[in-house]
N, C-alpha and C positions, 0 to 999 in steps of 0.2 A: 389365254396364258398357256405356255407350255406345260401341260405333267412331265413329272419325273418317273422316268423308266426305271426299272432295276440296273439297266446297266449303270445308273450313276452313282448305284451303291460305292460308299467307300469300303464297306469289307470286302464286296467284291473284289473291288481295283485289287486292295491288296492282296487276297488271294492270288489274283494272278499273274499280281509283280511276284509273289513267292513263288510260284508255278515259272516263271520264266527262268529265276534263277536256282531251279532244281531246289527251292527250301520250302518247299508246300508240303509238310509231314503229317495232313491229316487224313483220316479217310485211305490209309494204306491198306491196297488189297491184299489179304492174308490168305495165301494159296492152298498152305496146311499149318496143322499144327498138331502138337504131342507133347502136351505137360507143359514143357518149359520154353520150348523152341519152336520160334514158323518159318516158313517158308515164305519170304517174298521176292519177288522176281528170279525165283531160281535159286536164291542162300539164304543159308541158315541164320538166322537170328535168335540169341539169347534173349526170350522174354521180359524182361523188368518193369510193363507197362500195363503190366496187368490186374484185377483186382483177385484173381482167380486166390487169395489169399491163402486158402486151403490145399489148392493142386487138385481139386477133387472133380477137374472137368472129364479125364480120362479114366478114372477109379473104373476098372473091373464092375464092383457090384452099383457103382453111381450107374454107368451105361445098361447094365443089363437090368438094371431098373426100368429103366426107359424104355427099352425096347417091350418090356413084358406089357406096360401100360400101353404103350400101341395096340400090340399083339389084343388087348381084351378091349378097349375102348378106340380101339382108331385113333388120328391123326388132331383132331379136334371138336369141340363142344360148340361149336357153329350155334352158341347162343348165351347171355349173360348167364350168371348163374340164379336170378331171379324169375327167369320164366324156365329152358330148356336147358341150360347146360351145367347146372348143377351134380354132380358126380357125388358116390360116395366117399371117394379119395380125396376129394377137397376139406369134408365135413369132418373125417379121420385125422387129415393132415392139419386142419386149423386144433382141436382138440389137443393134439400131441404138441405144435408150438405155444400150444396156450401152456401147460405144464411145463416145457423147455424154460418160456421167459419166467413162469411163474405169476401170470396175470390169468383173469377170470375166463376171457377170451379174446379170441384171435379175428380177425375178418381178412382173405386174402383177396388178394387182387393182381389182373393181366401183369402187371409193371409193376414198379415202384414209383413210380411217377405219378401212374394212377392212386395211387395210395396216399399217399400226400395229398395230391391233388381232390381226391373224395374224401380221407379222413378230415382234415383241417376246414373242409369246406362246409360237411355234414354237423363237425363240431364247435363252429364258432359262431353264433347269429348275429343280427342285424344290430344288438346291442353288448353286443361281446369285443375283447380286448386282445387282438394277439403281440408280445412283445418276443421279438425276434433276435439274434445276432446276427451283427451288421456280414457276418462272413455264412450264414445261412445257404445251403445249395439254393440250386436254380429252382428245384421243384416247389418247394418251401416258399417262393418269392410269387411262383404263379399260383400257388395254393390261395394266398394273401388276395390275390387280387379276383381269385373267385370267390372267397368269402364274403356275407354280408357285413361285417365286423370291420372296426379297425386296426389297423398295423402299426405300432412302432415302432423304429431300433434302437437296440444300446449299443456299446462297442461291444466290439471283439472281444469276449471274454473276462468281461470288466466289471465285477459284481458290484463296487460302488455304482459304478453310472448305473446299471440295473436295478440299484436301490432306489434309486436318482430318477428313474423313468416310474418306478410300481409307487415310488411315492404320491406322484406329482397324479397320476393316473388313475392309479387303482379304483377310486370311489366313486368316478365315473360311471363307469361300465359296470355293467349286470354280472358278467364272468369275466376273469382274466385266465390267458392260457402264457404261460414260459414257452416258448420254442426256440430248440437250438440244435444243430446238429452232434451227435455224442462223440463223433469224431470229424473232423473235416478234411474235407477229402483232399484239399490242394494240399495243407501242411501239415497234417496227421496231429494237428491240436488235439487235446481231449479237453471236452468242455468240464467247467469247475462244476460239475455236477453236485457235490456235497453243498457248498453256499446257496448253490440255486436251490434245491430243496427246503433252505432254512429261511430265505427272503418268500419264498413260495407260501411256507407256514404262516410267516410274521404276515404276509397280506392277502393269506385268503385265496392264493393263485392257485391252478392247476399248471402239472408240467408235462410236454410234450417232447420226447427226443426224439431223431434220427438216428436212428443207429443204422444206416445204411455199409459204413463203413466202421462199424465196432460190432455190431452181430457176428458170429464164428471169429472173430478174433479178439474182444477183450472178455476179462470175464471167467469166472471156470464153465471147463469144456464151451468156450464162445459164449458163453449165455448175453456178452453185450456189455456194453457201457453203465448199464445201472448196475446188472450184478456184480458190476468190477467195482463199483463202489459201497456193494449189499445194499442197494436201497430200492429194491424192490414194489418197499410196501410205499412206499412215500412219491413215487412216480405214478401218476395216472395214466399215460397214454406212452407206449415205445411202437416205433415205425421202423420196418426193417425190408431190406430189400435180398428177393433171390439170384440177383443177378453177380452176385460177388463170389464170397466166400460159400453161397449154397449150388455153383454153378450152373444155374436153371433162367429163367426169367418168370419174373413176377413178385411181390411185394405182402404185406403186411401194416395192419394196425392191430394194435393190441391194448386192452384195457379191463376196465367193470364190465361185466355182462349188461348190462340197463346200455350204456354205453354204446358200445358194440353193435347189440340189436339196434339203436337209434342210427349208426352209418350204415347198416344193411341196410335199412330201408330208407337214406337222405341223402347216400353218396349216388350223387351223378354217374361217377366212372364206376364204381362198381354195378349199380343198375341196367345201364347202357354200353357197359361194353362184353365183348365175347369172354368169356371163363376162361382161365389158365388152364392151356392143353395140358391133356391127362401124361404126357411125357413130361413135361414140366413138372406139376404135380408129385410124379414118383421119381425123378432127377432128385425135388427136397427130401425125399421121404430117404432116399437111399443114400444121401450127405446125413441127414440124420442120424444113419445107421452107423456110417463112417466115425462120426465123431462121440459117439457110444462107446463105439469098440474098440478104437485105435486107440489102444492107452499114450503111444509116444506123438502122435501127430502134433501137440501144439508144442512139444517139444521142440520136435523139428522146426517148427515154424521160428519157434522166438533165438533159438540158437541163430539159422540164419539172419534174424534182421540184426543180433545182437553183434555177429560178424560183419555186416555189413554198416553199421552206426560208427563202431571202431576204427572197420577200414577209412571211412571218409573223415570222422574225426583227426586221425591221424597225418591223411590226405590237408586236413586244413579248409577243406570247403563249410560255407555255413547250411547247416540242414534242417533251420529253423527250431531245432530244441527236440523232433519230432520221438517220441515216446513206443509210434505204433510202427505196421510195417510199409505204411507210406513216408519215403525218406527223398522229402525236395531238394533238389542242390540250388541255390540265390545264383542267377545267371546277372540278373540284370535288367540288359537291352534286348529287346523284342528280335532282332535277327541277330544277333550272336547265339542265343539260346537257339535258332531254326539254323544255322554254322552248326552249332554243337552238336544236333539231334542228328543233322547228315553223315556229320563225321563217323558219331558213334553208330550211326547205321552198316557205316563202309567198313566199319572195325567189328559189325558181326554182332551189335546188341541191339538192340529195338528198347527203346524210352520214349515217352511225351513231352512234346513242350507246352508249357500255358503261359499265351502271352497276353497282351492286352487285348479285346477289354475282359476276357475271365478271370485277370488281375489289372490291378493297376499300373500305368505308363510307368517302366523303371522298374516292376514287382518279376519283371519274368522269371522264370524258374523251370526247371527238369525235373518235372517225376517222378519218380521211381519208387515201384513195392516191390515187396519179395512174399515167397511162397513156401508152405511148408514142402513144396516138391524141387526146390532147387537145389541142386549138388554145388560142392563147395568148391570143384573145379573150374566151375563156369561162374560164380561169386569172386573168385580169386581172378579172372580173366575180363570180368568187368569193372575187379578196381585197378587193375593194372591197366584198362582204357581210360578211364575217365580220369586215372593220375598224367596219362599222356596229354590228355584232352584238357586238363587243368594248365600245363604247360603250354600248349599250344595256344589258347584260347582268352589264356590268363583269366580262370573263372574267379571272382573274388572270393577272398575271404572272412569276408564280412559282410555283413547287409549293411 
């Protein structure tokens, strides 16, 4: 019998029927960049696709951070942090986001991927419960299926049906864990964090957030999704990644010390993989500092998205309800939304599109976050495109 090759993948194909008709907008080489703006094939584009929430990839004292941790530690820890590459910067910087979220301690890790993928792994056993939303990131989904435990879902933000699942469930299993992400990342939901804590009570659960995409932006001074809702004491576990708003790479769990020491010594990915370089490392340490001392930074930030919610409001596009500074425009159709991203590419803005299958057939949609670094001249030039682009394209306005 014949095997199948890769070449018979269908994402391939399509890939490449988007490749033939110039709508292949992923994996775009970015030549330069400064704050707001890159450089691809030679022009300038207005950023809007970024997570970079804070602006803080170019910060003066973020960079000369970096470079000084070089300067004393070299380029990298060429070892996990469990045998060789443990630094004292690591041990400093978990200590200080432990006081940040206000939890007992912190365990970091290469990625945020890795973090998920080792926390939820480390802390759910072979007779343990994890109940998910159905709209949970990707990492969160492969966490699931290295855990020894089981997985449910409930809807999308739907605290009946998640009464509906811990009911039916809960007495089951040894331990039950909530997980959901604190903001999600396609439509900038905020999960109903206060009910979940109160069904968590009534049965006995622990909860788990992502705050991948609410760390440095909900919250005072960013403290995240739970502080935004003061419920500090009543969340067991926040997961938070550096690749965003801290502009660094690498990730975060955080919890009870008892806790914590149990995934330093049961996470996979934190045992076996190589330690977060010491630039990385003082990249958070020196966003830290930023968001200390900049008394207006989150100001800036919520003005622009508060300008930009308006503009498209007004615009008449549907943007999902979105609360934070991820603001999706409802395209649709899978290649009118990759029409729309070229357009707005030739008109000098750089956006995402997400189509199927990281939503559903029909769900496609445009991206777009904003940053506490963007000026209000290039805000104002990207709703005067997408108002063009709404005409052109006739984007609905409705879901």
């Amino acid at each position: 019998m014949r095997q199948e090759t890769f070449s018979d993948s269908k994402i391939v194909a399509t890939a490449n029927f988007l490749k033939s008709k110039n709508l292949y907008h992923f994996m775009r080489a970015i030549e330069s960049s400064e704050g707001n703006n890159v450089e691809i094939n030679g022009v300038n584009q207005i950023m809007i696709g970024s997570n970079n929430y804070l602006g803080l990839t170019h910060h003066p004292h973020v960079i000369e951070m970096a470079k000084k941790a070089i300067d004393k530690y070299g380029t990298g820890c060429t070892g996990s942090r469990f045998l060789n590459g443990n630094l004292i910067i690591h041990e400093e910087l978990e200590e200080r986001l432990a006081r940040y979220l206000g939890h007992e301690s912190v365990v970091c890790f290469a990625t945020g991927m890795q973090a998920n993928l080792g926390g939820l792994s480390a802390l759910c056993g072979p007779k343990d419960l994890m109940l998910f939303d159905a709209e949970n990131h990707a990492s969160l989904i492969d966490a699931s299926r290295l855990a020894f435990g089981t997985t449910f879902k409930y809807k999308h933000n739907d605290m009946e049906n998640l009464q509906e699942v811990l009911e039916a469930n809960v007495s089951r299993f040894q331990k039950t864990i909530i997980v959901a992400d604190g903001v999600f990342s396609m439509t900038g939901d905020i999960m109903n964090l206060p009910r979940t804590v109160e069904l968590a009570k009534e049965y006995g659960a622990l909860v788990y957030v992502d705050d991948a995409h609410g760390l440095g932006v909900l919250g005072p001074q960013g403290r995240g999704t739970v502080q935004h809702f003061g419920l500090t004491d009543r969340v067991e576990f926040t997961m938070g990644t550096f690749s965003k708003s801290f502009a660094s790479l690498g990730g975060l769990v955080s919890g009870p010390r008892v806790a914590m020491d149990h995934v330093r010594h049961c996470a996979r990915s934190f045992m076996f993989s190589a330690a977060m370089a010491p630039s990385s490392v003082a990249t958070v340490a020196g966003c830290l500092d930023v968001i200390e001392s900049d008394v207006g930074l989150f100001d800036r930030l919520w003005n622009n998205v508060e300008f930009m919610r308006k503009g498209f409001q007004e615009m008449n596009v549907y943007t999902y309800n979105s609360k934070t500074p991820i603001i999706p425009i409802f395209i649709g159709d899978d290649l009118k939304a990759m029409q729309i991203t070229q357009f707005l590419q030739e008109q000098g803005v750089f956006a995402t599109p997400v189509i199927s299958p990281a939503v559903p057939k029909g769900e496609a949609l445009i991206r777009t976050s904003y940053m506490a670094s963007h000026n209000r001249a290039d805000l104002t030039k990207v709703l005067e495109i997408f108002a063009l682009a709404k005409s052109m394209f006739q984007i609905p306005e409705t879901h």
